[in-house]
N, C-alpha and C positions, 0 to 999 in steps of 0.2 A: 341542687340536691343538698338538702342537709342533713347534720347528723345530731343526733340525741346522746348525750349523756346524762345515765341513768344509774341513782342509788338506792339502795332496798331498803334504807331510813330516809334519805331526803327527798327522793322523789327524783324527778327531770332537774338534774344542778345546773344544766348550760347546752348552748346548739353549736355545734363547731358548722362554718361554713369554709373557711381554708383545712383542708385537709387531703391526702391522697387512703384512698383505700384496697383491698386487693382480696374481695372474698370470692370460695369457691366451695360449691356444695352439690351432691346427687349421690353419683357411684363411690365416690373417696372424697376423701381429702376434709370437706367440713370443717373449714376455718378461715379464719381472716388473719390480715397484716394492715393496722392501722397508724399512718407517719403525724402525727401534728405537731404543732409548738409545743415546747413543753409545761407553758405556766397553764394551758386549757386541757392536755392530757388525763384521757380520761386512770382515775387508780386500776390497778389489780382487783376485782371481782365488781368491779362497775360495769353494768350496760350501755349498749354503745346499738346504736339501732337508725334505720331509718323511717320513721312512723311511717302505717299505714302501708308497709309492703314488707318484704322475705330478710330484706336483707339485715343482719344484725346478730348480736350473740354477745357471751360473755367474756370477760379480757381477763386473761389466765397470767399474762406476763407482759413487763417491760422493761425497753432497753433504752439506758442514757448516756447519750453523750456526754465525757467531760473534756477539761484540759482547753488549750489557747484558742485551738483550730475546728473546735465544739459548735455543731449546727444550732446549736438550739431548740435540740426537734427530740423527741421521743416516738419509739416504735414500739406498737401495742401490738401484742398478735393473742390469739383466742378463739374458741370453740364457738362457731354459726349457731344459731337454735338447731340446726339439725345434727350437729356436732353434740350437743349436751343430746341428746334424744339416743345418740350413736353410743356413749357414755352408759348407757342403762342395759340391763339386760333383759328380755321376758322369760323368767324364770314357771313354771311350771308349779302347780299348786303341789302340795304335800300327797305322795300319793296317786298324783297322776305323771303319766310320759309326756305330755305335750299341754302347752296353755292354747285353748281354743276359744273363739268368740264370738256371739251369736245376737244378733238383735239392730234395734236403731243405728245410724252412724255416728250423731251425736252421742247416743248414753255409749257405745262402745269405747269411743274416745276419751271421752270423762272416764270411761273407769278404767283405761291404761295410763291417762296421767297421775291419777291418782296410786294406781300399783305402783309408780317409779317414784311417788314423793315427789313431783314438780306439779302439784295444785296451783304454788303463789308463782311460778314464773306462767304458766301455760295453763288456755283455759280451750274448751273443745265448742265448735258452731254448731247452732242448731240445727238438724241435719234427720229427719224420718224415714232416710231411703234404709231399705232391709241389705246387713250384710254380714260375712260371717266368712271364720278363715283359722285354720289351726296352725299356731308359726313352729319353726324348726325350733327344735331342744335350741335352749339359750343363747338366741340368733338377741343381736341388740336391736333396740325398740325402733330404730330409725327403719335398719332394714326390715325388718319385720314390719311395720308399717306400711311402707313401701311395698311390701308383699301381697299384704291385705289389700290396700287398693290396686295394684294390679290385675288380681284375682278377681274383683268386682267391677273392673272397666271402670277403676278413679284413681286419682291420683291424687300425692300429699302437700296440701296449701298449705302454707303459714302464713300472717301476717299480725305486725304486731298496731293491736288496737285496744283501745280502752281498759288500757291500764297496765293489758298481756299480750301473750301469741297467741293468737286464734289457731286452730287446730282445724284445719277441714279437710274433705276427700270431696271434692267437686268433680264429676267427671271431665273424662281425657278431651283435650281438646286436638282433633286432627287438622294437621295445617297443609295436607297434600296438595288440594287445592284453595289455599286463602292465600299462600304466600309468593308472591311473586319471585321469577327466580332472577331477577337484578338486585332483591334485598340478600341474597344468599352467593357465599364462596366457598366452593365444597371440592373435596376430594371424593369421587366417588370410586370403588372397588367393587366390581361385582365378581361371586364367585358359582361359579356350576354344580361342585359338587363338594361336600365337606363330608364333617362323620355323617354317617347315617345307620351303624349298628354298633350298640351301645354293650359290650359283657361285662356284665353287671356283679360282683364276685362281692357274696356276704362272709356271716360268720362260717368256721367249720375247717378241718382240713382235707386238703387233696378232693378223693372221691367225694368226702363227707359235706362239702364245701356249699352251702347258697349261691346259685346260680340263676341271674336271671338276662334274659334276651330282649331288650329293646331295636325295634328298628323305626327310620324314617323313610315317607317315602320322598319320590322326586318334588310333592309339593309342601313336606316339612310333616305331615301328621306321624304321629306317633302312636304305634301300634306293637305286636307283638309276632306279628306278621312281616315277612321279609318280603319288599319289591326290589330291590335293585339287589345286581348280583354281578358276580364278574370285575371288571374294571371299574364300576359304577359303584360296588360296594366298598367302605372305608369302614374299618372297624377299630374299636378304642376298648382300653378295659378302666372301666371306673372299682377300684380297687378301695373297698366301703368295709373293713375286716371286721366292725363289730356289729353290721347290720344283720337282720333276718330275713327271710324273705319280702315279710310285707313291707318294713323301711326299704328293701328293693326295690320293691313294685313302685314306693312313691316317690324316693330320690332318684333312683335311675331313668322315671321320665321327667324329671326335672332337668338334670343333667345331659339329656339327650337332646331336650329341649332348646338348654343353652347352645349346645355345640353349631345347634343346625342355622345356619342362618346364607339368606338370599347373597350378602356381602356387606357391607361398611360403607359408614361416608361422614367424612369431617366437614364441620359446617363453621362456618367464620360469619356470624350476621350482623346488619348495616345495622347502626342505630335508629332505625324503621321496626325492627320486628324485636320483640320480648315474650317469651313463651319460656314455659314452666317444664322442669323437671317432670316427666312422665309422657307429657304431650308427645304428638307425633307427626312427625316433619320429614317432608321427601323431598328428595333432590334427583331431578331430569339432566340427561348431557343428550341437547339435540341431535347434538353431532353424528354420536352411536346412536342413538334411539333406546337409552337406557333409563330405567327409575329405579332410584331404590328408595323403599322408604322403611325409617327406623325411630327406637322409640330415642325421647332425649334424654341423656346419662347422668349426662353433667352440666351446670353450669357456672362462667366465672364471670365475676362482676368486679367491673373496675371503674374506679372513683377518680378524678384529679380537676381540679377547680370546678368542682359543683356539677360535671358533666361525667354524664354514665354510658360505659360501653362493654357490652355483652358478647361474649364466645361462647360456644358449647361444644361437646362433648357427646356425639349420636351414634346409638345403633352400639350392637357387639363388637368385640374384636372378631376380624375376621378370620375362618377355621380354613385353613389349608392344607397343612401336614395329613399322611399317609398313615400315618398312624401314632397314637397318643396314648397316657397310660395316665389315671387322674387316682389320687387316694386322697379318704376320710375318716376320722375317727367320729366328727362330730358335725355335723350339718348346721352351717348357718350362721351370719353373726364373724365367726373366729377362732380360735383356738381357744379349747379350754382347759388350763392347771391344774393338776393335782399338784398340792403340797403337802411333805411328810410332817409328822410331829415335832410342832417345834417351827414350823415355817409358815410364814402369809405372806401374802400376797395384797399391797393395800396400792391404786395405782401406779402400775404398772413394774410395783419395786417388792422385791422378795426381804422378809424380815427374819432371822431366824432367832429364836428364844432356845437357852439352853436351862432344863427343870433340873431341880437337884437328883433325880435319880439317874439322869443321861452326867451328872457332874460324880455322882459316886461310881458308877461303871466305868467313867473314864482312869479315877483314882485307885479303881481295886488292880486295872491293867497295870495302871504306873506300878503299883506298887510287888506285882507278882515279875514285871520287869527288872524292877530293883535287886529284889531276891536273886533272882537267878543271876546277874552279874555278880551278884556279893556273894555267891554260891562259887559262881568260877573260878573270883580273884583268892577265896581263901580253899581252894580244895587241897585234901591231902595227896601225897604220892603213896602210890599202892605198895604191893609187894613187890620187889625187883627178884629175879632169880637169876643165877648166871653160874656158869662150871667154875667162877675163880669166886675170890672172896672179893664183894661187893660194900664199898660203903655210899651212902645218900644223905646229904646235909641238905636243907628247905632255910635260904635264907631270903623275905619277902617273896618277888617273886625270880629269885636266881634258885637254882636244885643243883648241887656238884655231885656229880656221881664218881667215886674212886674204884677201880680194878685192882684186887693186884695179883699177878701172876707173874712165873719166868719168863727174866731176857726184858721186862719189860714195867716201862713205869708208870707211877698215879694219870690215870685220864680222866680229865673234867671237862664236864658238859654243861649247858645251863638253857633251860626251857621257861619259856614263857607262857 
């Protein structure tokens, strides 16, 4: 296997064939860690790819050794193509609640690379099959992508060719029965019964509150209807405070959706089998007489003298707890900032600008501060009254007050 390095003025500069690699990309993570020499290491915002498949992306940073006992080696790490896709948000036109999308799979594709501004790294395949899909408030493009071909029974291909990353949603390829189970080391978990009734709690308080009722039954459908009951039923509250009812009706069976699942299974495969993020892959243990089969999450590709070996990442976590409580403010994607006047937000780093009118409000404090101390330190002494004859001298901040009466002599005092 070899590797491409790639500049946005010079073209393909050089092919590294010693090098170790370490990319992983689906549900999380979307990056690599690339080790090579240092006089072929690729720069900071150079491409680094293996033509003509997934694996590849931008090189965001590097680490060099120095000093006596110095490898000679540089470590590149950087955002996968699905890492820069994970990087964008789909934002919502002017005006509307949600961005929706309707049509060819090609022209759909072409016109979300282009909403994100990656025309010149990503180009979209040509592709006539009809599909269509409204993604969460400013869920990131990968996931939202992801979403889309779910939704349509495809899944998201890249490959980088002819110049760029191809863009495609090929349908799901099911490996239930292609794959033999000598190429496969799994962990499998099967579970019986998980949530399966979802209270769904929108905007409003108390009485006044959005309420809605999801349940599943014993074969996972999701309805509004309750089948299991008793011991059998497991209830969760998805805690969504600024939804309405209708973001109820469509998040809460999303989320009920997630929970419910037949069980898990970790899959470790031989360098025989390579299957794609979304595809669907089961795992038998004769022993029990058990299958489970689940979609694939994740996967990680790893590089060391020119030979490639592949893990994954399958199926949901599995849901067992008795009960759960889940909150949202915003669906999709991650958490979204609000910053006050004065504050941004530019990767991942908060900036704050202070304007001259937040600099004169701070100044009129100082200054009504100022006063009142210098109002303290020079205040007068009042009238004193007393049955004897009283004298008060004010010198800085000492005050002597004298008495004088029978039997008895000057008394001085001194207040601060």
């Amino acid at each position: 296997m070899v590797l491409v390095v790639h500049d946005s003025e010079l073209g393909d500069v050089r092919e590294l064939s010693d090098f170790s690699l370490d990319l992983a990309f689906g549900s999380d993570e979307n990056a690599f860690e690339l080790t090579c020499a240092a006089g072929v290491a690729p720069a900071e915002g150079q491409l680094v790819f293996v033509d003509d498949s997934e694996y590849g992306g931008v090189v965001d940073e590097a680490s060099y050794e120095a000093g006596r006992d110095a490898s000679g080696t540089v470590t590149c790490k950087g955002r996968t193509w699905h890492g820069v896709l994970a990087g964008k948000r789909l934002l919502p036109d002017d005006g509307s609640a949600r961005l929706s999308v309707d049509g060819k799979a090609g022209e759909v594709l072409a016109s979300l690379i282009g909403r994100m501004g990656l025309s010149d790294l990503f180009s979209a395949a040509s592709d006539g099959t009809a599909v269509s899909y409204t993604f969460d408030r400013f869920c990131d493009c990968y996931s939202g992508l992801r979403a889309l071909a779910k939704a349509n029974g495809r899944k998201v291909s890249m490959r980088r060719k002819g110049g760029k990353v191809e863009l495609s949603l090929p349908p799901v390829v099911d490996y239930a029965s292609k794959v033999d189970s000598d190429l496969l080391d799994f962990t499998l978990t099967s579970v019986h019964r998980c949530v399966n009734h979802l209270v769904c709690a929108g905007t409003g308080e108390l009485e006044e509150r959005a309420v809605v009722h999801f349940y599943a039954d014993a074969a996972g459908s999701v309805s509004h209807t309750q089948t299991l009951f008793g011991v059998d039923e497991i209830a969760a509250l998805y805690d969504y405070s600024n939804a309405d009812e209708e973001e109820l009706e469509e998040e809460g069976r999303k989320k009920l959706e997630e929970y419910h699942t037949q069980g898990s299974v970790e899959v470790n495969a031989h360098d025989d089998i390579d299957v794609d993020v979304g595809d669907v892959i089961s795992a038998r243990d004769n022993a029990h007489g058990r299958t489970v089969t689940a979609e694939v999450a994740k996967k990680i590709v790893k590089v060391s003298r020119g030979v490639a070996t592949y893990s994954y990442e399958v199926g949901s976590e599995t849901t067992t707890k008795t009960s759960s409580s889940g909150t949202a403010e915003s669906s999709g994607g991650g958490h979204a900032y609000l910053a006050g006047k004065g504050l941004t937000l530019d990767n991942y780093t908060f900036s704050a600008e202070v304007d001259a009118a937040a600099l004169d409000a701070v100044e009129a404090k100082a200054d009504a501060a100022r006063k009142a101390v210098g109002d303290l330190a020079a205040g007068t002494v009042g009238d004193v009254a007393a049955a004897y004859p009283v004298t008060v001298q004010k010198a800085e901040r000492r005050v002597t007050v004298g008495v004088e009466c029978a039997g008895a002599s000057d008394a001085n005092a001194w207040f601060a």
